[in-house]
C-alpha positions as CSV (number, residue, x, y, z in Angstrom):
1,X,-5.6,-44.3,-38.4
2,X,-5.8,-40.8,-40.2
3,X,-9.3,-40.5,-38.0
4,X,-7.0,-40.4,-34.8
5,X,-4.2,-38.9,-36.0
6,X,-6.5,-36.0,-36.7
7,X,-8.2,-36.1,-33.0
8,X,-4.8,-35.8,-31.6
9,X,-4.0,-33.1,-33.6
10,X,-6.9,-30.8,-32.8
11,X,-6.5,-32.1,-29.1
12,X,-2.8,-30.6,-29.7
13,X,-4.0,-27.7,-31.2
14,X,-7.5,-27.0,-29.8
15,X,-8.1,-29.1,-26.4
16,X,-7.3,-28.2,-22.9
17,X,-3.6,-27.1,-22.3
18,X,-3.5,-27.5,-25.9
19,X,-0.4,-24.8,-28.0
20,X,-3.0,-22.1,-28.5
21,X,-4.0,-21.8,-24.8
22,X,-0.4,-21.9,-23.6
23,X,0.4,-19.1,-26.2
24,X,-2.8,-16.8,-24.9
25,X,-1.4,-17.4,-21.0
26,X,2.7,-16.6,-22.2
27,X,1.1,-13.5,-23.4
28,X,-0.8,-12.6,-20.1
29,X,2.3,-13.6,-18.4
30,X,3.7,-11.0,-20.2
31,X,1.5,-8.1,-19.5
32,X,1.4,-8.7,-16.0
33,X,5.4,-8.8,-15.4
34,X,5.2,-5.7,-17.5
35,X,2.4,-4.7,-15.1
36,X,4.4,-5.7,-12.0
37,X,7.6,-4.0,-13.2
38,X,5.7,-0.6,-13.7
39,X,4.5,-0.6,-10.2
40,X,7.3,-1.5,-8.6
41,X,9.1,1.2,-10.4
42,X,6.3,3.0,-9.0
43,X,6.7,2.5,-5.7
44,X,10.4,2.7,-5.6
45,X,9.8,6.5,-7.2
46,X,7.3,6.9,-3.7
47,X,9.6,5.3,-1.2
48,X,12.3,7.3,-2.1
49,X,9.9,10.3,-2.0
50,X,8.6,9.7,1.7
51,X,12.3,8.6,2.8
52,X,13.0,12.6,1.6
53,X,10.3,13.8,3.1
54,X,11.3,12.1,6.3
55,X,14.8,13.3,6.5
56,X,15.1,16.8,5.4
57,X,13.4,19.7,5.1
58,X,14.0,20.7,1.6
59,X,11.2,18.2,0.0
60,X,8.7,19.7,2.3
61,X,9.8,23.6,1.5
62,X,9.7,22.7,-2.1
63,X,6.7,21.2,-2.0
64,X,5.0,23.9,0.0
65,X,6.4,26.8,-3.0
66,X,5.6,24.7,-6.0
67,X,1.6,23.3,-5.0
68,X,0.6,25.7,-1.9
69,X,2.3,29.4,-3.6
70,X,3.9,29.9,-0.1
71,X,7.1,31.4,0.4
72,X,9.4,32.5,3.2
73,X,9.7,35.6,5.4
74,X,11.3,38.5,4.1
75,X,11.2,36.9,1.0
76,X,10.3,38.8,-2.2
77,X,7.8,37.2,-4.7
78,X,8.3,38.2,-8.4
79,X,6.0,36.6,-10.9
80,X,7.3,37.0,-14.9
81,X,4.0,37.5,-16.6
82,X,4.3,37.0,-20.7
């Protein structure tokens, strides 16, 4: 009796679909929601970004200062140097 009582236990324990192996996938479950939330936080942050760039000028202007340097016509550049 203690015989099978022990093989059920390490089937519990150890076996296919057994505690530990449920433990290891909660835990991957885990990582990938956390995985899933960051790029759908992500993609929201895009979205909204093209739906700007879509609609109005201003995301487009500020873009072309900040990365490209460019600036308007009779506009004066100053740049601070420290």
């Amino acid at each position: 009796m203690i015989v099978l009582i022990a093989l059920l236990q390490n089937r519990l324990w150890n076996g296919d679909g057994g505690i530990g192996q449920i433990l290891e996938y909660e835990n991957r479950l885990e990582t990938l929601k956390q995985e899933v939330q960051e790029s759908q936080d992500r993609n929201a942050g895009l979205y909204a970004e093209v739906l700007n760039l879509r609609n109005g000028t201003e995301a487009i202007e500020e873009r072309a200062r900040h990365e490209l340097g460019m600036i308007k016509e009779n506009e004066t550049f100053f740049q601070i140097i420290e």
